[in-house]
VOGUKOL-415585 format. One record per residue (C-alpha): residue number from 1; chain; x, y, z. Coordinates in nm, 3 decimals, decimal comma. Layout:
# VOGUKOL-415585
@seq:NUM	mol:A	px:X	py:Y	pz:Z
...
# end
This chain:
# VOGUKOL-415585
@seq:1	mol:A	px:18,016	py:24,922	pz:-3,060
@seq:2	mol:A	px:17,748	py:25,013	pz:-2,780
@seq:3	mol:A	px:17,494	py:24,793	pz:-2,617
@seq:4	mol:A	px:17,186	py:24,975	pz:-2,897
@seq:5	mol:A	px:17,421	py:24,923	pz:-3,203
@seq:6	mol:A	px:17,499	py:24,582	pz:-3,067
@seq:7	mol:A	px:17,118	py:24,481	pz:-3,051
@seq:8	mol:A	px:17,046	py:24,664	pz:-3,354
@seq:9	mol:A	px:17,314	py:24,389	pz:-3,572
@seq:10	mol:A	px:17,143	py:24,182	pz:-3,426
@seq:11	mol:A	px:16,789	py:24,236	pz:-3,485
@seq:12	mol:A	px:16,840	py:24,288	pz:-3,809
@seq:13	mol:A	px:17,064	py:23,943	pz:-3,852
@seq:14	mol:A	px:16,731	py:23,786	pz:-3,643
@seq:15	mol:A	px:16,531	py:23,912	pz:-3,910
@seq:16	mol:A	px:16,704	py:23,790	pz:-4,220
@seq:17	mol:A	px:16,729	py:23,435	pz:-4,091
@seq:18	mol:A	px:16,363	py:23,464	pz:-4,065
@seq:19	mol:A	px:16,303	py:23,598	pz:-4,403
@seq:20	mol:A	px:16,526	py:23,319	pz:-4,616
@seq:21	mol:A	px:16,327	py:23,063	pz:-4,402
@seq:22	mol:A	px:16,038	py:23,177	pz:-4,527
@seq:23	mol:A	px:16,114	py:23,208	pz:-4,828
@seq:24	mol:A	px:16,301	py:22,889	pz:-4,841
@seq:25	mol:A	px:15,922	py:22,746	pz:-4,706
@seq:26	mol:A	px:15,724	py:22,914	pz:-4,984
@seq:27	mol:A	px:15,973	py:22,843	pz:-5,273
@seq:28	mol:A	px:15,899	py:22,459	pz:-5,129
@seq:29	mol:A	px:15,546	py:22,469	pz:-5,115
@seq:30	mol:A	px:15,527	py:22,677	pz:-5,462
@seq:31	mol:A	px:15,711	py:22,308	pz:-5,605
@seq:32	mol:A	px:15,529	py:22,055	pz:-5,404
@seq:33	mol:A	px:15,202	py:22,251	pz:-5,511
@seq:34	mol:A	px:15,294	py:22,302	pz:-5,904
@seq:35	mol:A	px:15,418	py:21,943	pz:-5,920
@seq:36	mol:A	px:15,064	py:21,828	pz:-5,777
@seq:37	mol:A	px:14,925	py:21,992	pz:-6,061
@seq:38	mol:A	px:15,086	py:21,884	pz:-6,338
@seq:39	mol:A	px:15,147	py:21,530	pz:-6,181
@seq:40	mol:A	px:14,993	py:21,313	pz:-6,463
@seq:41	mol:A	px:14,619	py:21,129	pz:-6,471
@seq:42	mol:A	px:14,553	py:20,828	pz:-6,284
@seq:43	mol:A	px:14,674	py:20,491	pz:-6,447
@seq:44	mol:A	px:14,326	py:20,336	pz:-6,331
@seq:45	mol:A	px:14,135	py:20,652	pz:-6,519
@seq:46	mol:A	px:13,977	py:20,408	pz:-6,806
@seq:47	mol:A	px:13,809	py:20,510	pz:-7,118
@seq:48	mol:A	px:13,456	py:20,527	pz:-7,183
@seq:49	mol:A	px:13,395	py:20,292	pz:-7,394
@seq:50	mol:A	px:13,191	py:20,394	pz:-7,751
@seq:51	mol:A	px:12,917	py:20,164	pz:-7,812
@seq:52	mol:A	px:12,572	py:20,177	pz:-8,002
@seq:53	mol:A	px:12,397	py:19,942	pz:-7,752
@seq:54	mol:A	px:12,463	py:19,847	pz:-7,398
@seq:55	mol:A	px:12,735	py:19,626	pz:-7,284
@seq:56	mol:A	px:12,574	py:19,295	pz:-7,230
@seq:57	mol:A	px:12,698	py:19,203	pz:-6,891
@seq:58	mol:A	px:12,689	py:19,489	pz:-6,704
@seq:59	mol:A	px:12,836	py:19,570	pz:-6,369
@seq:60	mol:A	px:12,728	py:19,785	pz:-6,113
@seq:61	mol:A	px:12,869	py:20,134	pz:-6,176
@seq:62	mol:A	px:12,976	py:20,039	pz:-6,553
@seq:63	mol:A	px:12,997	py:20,354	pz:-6,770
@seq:64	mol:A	px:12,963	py:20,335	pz:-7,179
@seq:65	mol:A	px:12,887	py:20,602	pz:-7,432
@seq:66	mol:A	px:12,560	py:20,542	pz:-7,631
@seq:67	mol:A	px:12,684	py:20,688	pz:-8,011
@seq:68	mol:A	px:12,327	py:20,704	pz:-8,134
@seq:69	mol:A	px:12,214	py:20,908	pz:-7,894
@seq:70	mol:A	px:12,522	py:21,064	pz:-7,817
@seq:71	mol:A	px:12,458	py:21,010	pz:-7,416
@seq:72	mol:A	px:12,675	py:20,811	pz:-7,148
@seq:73	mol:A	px:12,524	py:20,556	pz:-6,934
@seq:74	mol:A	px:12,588	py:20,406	pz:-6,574
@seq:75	mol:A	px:12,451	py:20,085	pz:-6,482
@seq:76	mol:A	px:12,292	py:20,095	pz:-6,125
@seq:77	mol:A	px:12,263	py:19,721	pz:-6,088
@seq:78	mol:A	px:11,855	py:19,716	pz:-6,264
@seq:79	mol:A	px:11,916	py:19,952	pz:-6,566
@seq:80	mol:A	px:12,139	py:20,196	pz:-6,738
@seq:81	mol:A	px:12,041	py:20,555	pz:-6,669
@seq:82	mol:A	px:12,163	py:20,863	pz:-6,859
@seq:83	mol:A	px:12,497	py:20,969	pz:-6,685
@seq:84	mol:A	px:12,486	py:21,319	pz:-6,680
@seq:85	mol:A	px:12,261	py:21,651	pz:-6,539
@seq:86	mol:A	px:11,958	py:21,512	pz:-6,662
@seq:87	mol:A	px:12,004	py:21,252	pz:-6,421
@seq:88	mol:A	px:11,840	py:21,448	pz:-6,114
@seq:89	mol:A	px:11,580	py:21,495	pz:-6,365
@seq:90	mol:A	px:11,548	py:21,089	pz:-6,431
@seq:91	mol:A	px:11,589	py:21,043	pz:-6,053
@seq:92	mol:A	px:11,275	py:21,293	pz:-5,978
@seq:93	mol:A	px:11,035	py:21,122	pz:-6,201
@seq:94	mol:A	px:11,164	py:20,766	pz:-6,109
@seq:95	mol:A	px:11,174	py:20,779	pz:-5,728
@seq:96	mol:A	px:10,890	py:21,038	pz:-5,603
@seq:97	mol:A	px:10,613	py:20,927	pz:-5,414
@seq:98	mol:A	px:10,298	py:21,094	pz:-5,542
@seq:99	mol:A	px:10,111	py:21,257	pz:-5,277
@seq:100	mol:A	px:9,798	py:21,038	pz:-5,176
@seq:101	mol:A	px:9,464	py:21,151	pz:-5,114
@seq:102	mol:A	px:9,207	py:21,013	pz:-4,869
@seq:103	mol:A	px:8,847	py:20,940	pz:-4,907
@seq:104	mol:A	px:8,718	py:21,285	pz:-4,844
@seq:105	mol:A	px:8,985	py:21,438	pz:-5,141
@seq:106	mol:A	px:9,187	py:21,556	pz:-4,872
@seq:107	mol:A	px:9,614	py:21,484	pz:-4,876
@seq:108	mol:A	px:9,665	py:21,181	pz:-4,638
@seq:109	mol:A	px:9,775	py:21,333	pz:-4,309
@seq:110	mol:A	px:9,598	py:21,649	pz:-4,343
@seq:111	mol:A	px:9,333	py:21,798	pz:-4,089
@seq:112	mol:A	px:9,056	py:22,041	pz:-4,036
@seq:113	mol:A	px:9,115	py:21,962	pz:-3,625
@seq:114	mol:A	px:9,001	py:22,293	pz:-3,475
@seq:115	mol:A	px:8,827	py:22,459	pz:-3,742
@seq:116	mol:A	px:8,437	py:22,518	pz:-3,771
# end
């Protein structure tokens, strides 16, 4: 066997170590990922609880299911509020400082500085 057929034998022996070990790495990271998946729910995930009025001592981040109006609630320490996209909504109207004008009918901070 010459020096080229020699290197050849073993390039291609290089090569198939390399390909088992990585496929020995994906077949391993195929398992680790499909048992992540269909690892089961937490044991702290609780159930909602059902109710047709609001829990009377509520906690801060408490969640319940209203099943007259068919809405879940969180309690943010003063009230429940609606638990779901409306919320940005709720939060809007709540929390949004409505501009305030001056004496002159003007928006507070506004100028004419600099015009005639």
């Amino acid at each position: 066997m010459n020096l080229s057929n020699q290197l050849d034998a073993r390039g291609r022996f290089f090569c198939k170590k390399v390909a088992a070990a990585a496929l020995t790495t994906a077949a391993t990271l195929l398992f680790l990922c499909s048992a992540i998946l269909v690892a089961p729910a937490p044991s702290f995930a609780k159930e909602v609880p059902r109710l047709e009025r609001e829990p009377a001592n509520a906690k801060v981040l408490q969640l319940y299911y209203n099943t007259k109006d068919k809405r879940e609630y969180i309690y943010n320490g003063q009230e429940w509020v609606p638990h779901d996209a409306s919320i940005n909504s709720y939060v809007l109207k709540k929390y949004k400082k409505p501009k305030q004008t001056s004496g002159n009918g003007m928006a507070a901070g506004s100028s004419t500085v600099g015009y005639p």
